[in-house]
Residue frames as qw, qx, qy, qz and C-alpha x, y, z in Angstrom:
[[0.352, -0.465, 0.796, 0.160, -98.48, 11.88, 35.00],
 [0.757, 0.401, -0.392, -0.336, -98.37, 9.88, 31.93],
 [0.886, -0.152, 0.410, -0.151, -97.67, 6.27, 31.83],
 [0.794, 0.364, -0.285, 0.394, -94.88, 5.68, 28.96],
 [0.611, 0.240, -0.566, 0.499, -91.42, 5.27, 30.50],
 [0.478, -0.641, 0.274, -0.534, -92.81, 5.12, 33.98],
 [0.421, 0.210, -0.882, -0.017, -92.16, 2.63, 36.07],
 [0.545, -0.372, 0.035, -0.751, -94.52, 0.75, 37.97],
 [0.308, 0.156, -0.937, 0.048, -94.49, -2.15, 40.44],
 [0.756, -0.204, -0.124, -0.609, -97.41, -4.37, 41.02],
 [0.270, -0.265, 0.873, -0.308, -97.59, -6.69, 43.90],
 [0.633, 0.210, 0.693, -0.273, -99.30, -10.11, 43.68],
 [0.543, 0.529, -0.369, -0.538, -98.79, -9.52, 40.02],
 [0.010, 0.061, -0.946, -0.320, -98.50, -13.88, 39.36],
 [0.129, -0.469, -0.762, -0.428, -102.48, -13.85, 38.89],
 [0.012, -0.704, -0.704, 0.098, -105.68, -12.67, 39.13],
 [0.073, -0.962, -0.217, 0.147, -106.20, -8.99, 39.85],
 [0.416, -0.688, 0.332, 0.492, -102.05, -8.26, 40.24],
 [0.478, 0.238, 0.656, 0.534, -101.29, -10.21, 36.55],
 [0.341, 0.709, 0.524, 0.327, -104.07, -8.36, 34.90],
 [0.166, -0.885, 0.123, 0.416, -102.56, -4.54, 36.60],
 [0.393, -0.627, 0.406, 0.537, -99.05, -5.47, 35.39],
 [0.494, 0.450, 0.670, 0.324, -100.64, -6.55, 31.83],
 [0.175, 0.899, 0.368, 0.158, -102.48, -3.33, 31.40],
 [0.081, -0.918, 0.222, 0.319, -99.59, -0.93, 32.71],
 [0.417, -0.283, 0.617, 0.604, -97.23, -2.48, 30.19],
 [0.365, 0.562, 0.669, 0.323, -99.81, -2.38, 27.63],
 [0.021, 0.974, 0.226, -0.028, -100.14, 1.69, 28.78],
 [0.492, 0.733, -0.292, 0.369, -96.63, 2.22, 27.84],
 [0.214, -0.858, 0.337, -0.323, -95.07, 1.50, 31.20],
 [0.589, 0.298, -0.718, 0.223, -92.16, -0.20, 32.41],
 [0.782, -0.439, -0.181, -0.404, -93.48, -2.79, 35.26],
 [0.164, 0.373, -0.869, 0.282, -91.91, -4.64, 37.94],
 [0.723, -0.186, -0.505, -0.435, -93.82, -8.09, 38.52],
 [0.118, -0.402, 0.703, -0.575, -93.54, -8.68, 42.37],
 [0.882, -0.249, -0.057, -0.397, -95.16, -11.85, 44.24],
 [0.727, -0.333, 0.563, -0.206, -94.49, -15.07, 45.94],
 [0.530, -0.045, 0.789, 0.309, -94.68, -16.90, 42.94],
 [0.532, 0.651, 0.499, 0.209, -95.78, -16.67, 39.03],
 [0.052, 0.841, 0.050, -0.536, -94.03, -13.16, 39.16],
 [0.268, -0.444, 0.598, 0.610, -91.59, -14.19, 36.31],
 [0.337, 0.310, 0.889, -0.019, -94.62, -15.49, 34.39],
 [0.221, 0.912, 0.300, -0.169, -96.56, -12.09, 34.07],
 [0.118, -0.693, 0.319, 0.635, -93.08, -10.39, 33.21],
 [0.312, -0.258, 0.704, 0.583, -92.45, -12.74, 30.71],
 [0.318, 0.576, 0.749, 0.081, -95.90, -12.36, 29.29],
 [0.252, 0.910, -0.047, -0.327, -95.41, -8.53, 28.84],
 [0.153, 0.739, -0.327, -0.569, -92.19, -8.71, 27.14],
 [0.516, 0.233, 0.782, 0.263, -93.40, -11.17, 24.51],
 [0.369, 0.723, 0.554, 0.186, -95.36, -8.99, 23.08],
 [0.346, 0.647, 0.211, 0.646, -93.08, -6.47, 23.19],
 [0.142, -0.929, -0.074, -0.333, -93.29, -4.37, 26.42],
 [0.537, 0.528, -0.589, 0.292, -91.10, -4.00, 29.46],
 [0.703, -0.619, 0.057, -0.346, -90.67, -6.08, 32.78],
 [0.330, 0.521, -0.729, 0.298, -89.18, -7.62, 35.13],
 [0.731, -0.474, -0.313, -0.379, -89.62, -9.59, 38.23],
 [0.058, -0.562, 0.590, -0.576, -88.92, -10.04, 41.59],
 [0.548, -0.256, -0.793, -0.075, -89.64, -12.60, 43.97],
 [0.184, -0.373, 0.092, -0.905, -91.46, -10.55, 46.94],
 [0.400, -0.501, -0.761, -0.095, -92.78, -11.03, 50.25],
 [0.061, 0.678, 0.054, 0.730, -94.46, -8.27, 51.22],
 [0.594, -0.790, -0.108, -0.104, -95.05, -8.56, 54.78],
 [0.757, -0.194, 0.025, 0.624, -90.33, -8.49, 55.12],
 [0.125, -0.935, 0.005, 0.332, -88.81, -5.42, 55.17],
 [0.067, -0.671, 0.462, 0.576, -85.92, -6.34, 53.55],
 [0.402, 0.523, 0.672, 0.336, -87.73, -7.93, 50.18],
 [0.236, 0.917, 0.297, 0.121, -89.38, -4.30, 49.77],
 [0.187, -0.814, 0.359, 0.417, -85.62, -2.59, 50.52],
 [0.408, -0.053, 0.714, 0.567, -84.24, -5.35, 47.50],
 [0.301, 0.644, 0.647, 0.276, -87.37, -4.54, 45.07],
 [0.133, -0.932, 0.010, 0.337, -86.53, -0.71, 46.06],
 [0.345, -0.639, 0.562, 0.396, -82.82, -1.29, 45.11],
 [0.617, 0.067, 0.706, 0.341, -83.75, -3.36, 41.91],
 [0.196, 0.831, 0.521, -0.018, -86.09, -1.44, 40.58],
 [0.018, 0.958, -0.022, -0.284, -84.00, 2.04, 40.76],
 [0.498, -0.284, 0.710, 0.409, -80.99, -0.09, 39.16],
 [0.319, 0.205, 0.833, 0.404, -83.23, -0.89, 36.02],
 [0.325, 0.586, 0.495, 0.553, -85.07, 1.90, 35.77],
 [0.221, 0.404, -0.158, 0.874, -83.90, 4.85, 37.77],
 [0.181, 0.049, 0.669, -0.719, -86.80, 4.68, 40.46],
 [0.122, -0.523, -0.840, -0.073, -90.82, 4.00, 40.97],
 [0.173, -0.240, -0.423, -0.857, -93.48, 5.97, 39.66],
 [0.648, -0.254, -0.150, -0.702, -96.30, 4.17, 40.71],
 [0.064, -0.111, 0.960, -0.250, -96.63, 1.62, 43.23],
 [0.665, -0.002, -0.466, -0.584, -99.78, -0.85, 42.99],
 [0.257, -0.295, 0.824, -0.410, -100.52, -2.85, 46.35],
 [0.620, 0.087, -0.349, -0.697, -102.32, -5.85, 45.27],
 [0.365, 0.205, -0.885, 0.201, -101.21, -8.56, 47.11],
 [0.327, -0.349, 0.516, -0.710, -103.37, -10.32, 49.78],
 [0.306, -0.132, -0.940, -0.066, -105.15, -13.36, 51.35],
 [0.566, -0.377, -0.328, -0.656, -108.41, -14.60, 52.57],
 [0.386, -0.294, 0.844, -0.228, -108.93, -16.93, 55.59],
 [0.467, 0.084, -0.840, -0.261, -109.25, -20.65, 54.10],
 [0.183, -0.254, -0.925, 0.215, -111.35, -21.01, 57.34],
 [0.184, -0.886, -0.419, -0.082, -114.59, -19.65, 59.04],
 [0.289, 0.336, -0.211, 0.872, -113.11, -15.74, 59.94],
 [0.343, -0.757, -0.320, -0.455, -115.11, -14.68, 62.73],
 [0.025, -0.735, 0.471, -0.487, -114.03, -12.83, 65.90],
 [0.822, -0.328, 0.365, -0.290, -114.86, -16.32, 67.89],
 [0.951, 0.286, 0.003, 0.120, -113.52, -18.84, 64.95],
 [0.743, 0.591, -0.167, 0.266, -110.46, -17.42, 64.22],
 [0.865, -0.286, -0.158, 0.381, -107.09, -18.47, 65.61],
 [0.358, -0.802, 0.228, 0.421, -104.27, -15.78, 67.03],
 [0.221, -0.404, 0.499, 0.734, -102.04, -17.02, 63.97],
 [0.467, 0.226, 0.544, 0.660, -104.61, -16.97, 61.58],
 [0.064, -0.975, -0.169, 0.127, -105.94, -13.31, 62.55],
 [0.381, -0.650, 0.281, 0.594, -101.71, -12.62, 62.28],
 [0.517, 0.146, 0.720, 0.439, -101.25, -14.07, 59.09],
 [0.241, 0.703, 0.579, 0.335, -104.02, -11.96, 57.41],
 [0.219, -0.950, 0.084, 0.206, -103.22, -8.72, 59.25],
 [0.428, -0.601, 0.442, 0.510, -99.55, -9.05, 57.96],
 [0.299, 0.390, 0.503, 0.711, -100.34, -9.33, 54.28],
 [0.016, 0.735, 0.638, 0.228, -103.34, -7.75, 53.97],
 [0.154, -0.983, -0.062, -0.079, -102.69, -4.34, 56.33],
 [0.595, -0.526, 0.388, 0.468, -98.55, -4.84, 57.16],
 [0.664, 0.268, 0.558, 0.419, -97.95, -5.29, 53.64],
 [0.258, 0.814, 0.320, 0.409, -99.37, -2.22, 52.63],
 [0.280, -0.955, -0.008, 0.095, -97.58, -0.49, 54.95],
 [0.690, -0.375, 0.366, 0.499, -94.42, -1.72, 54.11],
 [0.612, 0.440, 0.422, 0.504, -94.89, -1.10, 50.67],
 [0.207, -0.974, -0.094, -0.001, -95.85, 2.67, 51.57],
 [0.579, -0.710, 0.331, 0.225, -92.82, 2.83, 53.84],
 [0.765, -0.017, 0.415, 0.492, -90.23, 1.16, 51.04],
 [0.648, -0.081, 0.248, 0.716, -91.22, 3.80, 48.30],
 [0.042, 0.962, 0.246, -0.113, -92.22, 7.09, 49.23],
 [0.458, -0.567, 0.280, 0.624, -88.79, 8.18, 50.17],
 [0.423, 0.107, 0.566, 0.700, -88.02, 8.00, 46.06],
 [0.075, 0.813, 0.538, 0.212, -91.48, 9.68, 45.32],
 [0.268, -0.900, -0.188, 0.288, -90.62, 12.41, 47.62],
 [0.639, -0.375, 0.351, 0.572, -87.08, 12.88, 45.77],
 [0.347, 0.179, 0.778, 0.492, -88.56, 12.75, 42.68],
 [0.350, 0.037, -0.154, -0.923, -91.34, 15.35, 42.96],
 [0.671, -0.025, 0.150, -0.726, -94.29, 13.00, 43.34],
 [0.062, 0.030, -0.973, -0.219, -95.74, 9.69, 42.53],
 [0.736, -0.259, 0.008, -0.626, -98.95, 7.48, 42.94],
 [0.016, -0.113, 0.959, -0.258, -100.09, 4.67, 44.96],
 [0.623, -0.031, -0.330, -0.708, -102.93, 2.39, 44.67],
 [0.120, -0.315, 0.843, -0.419, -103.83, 0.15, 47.29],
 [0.513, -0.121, -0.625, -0.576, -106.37, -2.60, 46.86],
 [0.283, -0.008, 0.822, -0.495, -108.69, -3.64, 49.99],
 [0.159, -0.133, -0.927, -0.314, -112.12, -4.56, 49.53],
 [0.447, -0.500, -0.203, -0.713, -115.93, -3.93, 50.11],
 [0.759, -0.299, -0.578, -0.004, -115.40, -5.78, 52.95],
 [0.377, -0.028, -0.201, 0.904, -113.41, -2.97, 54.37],
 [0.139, -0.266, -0.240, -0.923, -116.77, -0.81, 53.90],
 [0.749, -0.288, -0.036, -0.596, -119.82, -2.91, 55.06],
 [0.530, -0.311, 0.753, -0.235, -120.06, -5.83, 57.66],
 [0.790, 0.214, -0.345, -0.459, -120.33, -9.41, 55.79],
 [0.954, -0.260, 0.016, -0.145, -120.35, -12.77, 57.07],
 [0.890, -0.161, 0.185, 0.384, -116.73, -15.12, 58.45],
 [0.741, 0.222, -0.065, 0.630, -114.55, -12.25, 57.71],
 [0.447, -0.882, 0.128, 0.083, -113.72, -10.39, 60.85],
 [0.520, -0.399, 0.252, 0.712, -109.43, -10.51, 60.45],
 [0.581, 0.309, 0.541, 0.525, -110.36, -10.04, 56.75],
 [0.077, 0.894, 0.293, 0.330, -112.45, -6.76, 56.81],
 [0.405, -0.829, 0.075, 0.379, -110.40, -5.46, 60.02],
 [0.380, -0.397, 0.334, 0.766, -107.22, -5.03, 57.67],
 [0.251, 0.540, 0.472, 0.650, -109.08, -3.77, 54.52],
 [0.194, -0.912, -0.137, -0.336, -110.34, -1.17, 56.69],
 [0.538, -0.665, 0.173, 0.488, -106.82, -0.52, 58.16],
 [0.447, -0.016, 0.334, 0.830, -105.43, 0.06, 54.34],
 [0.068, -0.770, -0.493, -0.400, -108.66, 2.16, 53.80],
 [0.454, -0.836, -0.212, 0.223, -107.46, 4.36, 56.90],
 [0.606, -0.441, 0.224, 0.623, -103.87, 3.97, 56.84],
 [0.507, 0.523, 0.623, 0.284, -104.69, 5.39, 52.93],
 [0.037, 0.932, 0.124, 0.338, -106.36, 8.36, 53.47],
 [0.617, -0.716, -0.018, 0.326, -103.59, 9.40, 56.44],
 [0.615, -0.180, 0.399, 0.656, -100.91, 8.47, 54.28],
 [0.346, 0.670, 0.434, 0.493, -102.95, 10.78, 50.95],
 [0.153, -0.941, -0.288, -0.092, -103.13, 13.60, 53.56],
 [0.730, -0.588, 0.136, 0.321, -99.70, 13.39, 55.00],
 [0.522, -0.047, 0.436, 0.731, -97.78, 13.66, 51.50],
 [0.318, 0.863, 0.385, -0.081, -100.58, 15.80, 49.39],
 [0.140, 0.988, -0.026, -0.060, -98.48, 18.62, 49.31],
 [0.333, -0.484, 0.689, 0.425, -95.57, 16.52, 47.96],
 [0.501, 0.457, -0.534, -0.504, -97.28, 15.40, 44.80],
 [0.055, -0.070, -0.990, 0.113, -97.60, 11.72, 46.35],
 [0.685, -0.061, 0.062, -0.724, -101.27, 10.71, 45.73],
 [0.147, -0.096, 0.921, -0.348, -102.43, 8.36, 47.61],
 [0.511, 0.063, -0.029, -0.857, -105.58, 6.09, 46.87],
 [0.399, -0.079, 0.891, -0.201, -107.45, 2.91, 47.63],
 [0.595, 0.072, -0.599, -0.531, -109.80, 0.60, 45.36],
 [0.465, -0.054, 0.745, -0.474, -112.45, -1.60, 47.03],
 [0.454, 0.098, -0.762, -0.451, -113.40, -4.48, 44.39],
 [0.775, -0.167, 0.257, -0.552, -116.40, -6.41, 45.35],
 [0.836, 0.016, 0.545, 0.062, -116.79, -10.55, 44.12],
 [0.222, 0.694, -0.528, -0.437, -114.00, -11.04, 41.86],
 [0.969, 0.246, -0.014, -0.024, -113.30, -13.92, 39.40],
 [0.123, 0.802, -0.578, 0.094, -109.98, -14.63, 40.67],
 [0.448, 0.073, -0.840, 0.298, -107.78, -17.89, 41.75],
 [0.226, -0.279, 0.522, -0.774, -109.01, -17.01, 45.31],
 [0.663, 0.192, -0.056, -0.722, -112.51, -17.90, 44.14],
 [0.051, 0.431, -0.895, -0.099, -111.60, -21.08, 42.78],
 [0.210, -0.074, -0.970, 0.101, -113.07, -23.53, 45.47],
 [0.544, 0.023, 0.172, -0.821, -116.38, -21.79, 45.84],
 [0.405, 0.109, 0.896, 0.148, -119.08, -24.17, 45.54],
 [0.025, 0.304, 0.503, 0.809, -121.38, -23.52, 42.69],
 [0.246, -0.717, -0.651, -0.049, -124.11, -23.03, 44.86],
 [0.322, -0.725, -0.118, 0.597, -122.17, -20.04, 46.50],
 [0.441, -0.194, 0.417, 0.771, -121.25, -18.91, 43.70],
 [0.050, -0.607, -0.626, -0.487, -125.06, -18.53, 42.01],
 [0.312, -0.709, -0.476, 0.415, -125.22, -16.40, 45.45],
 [0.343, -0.529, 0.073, 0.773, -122.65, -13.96, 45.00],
 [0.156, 0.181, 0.570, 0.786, -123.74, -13.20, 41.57],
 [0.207, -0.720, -0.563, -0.349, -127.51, -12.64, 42.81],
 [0.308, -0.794, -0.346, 0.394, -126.40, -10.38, 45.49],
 [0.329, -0.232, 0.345, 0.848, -124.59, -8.18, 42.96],
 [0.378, 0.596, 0.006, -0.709, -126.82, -5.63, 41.32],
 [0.449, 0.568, -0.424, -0.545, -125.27, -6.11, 38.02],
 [0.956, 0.055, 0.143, -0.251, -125.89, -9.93, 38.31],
 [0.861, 0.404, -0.253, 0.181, -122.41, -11.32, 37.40],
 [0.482, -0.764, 0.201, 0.379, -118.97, -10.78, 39.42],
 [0.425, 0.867, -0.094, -0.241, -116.51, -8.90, 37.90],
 [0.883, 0.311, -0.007, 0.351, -113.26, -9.60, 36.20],
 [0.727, -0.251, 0.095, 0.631, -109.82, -8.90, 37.13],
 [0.414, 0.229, 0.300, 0.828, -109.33, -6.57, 34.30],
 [0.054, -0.791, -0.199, -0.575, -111.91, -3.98, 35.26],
 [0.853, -0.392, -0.083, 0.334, -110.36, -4.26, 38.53],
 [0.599, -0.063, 0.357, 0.714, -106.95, -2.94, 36.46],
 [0.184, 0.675, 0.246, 0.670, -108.47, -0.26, 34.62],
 [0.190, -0.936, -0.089, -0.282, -109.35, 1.49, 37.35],
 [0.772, -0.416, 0.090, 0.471, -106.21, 0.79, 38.74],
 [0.655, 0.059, 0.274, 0.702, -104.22, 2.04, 35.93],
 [0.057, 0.802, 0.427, 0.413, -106.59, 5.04, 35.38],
 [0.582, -0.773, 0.053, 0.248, -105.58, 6.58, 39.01],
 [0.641, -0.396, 0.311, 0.579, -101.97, 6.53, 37.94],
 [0.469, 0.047, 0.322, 0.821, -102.07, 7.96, 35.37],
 [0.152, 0.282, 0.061, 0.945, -103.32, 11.28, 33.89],
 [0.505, -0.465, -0.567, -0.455, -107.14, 10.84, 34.69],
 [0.657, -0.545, -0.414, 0.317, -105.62, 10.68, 38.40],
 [0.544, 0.353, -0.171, 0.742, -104.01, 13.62, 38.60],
 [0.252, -0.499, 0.219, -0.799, -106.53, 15.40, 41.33],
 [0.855, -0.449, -0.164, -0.202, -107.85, 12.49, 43.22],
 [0.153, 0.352, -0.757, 0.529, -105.93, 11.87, 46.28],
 [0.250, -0.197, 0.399, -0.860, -107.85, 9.90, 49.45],
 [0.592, 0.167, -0.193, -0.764, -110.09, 8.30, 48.03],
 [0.152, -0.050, 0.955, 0.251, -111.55, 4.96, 47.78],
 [0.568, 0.239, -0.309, -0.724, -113.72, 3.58, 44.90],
 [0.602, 0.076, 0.764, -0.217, -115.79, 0.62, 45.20],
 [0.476, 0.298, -0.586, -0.584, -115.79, -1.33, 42.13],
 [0.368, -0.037, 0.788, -0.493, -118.39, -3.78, 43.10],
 [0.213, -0.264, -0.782, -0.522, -121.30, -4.18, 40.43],
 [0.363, -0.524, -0.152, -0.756, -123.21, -2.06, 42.87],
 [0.614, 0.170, -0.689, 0.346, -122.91, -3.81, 46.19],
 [0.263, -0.189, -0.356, 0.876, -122.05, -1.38, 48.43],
 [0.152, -0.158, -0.177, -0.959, -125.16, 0.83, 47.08],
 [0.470, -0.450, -0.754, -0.090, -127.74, -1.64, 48.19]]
């Protein structure tokens, strides 16, 4: 699958990780729908300044019937969805441990973070399947892989879209729906923000490659999956960490 007059829709696309996806697939030739809470109209209107095409949607992913309107917009304006790009998701803003953390925030994070991705799944295979195939690219996190400190709701749903993933890669395979998951270690994103600087000299020394990474490599391998370079990987998730996980 090539990447001109596809169409692809990236969640969380008003910053960080989601922005820099829906940059780079317009920038690979592909027509984007900018989905989030807020800033989506922001990233659209940054692609077609320079020329590419987007739109936007205002999108919360954890409602069913947001992902049945972004279904229905989307095949209006460009005939259906190619690729789907699950980037959306939150952190707790408190301690996360199975003792600390509170019934609604353990819900909260479970309903982006692992609901979300199901919905998104659930909104637009059906088309994929119609269509002869697609891809999907779900984003959890190394925290979904190895145990790390105050984030016990956080890691349980990365390692529920890391499951629900592969299930969902095995379940369609042999419809041309590939299915696949990206685990990004310490990113330089909004999230990140209110680190203090002392935590922040941490997370860089516990990272092999001494630096955390950037949004945009993040996006490449995002956009790489979807298109041609992805055509046999199905299942899968890649830790893009600066070596992390290898420790």
């Amino acid at each position: 699958m090539g990447l001109r007059k596809t169409t692809a829709v990236v969640t969380g696309a008003g910053s960080g990780i989601g922005r820099a996806t829906a940059l780079l697939f317009a920038t690979a030739g592909a027509n984007v729908v900018c989905a989030d809470i807020s800033g989506a109209e922001a990233t659209a209107e940054a692609i077609r300044v320079v020329g590419g095409i987007a739109s936007s949607i205002v999108l919360d992913v954890r409602r069913q019937s947001d992902w049945a309107q972004l279904v229905e917009q989307a095949t209006g304006e460009y005939g259906g969805i190619d690729v789907l790009a699950s980037v959306a998701g939150v952190v707790a803003p408190a301690t996360d441990t199975a003792v600390d953390q509170d019934e609604d925030g353990w819900q909260r994070i479970i309903d982006v973070d692992l609901k979300g991705v199901w919905l998104g799944m659930r909104a637009v295979i059906p088309g994929m399947l119609t269509a002869g195939g697609g891809r999907i690219v779900n984003v959890a996190s190394m925290a979904g892989l190895i145990g790390l400190p105050n984030l016990a709701a956080y890691s349980a749903a990365k390692g529920g879209v890391i499951s629900l993933s592969r299930q969902t890669a095995i379940q369609y395979a042999a419809k041309n729906v590939l299915v696949n998951v990206i685990a990004p270690g310490i990113i330089e994103t909004p999230i990140l923000g209110d680190i203090p600087d002392d935590m922040r000299v941490t997370l860089k020394s516990a990272t092999p490659l001494g630096r955390m990474g950037r949004p945009e490599e993040i996006a490449s391998m995002i956009v790489h999956l979807a298109g041609a370079g992805g055509s046999f990987i199905t299942g899968q998730v890649f830790a893009v960490d600066g070596g992390w996980t290898a420790q």
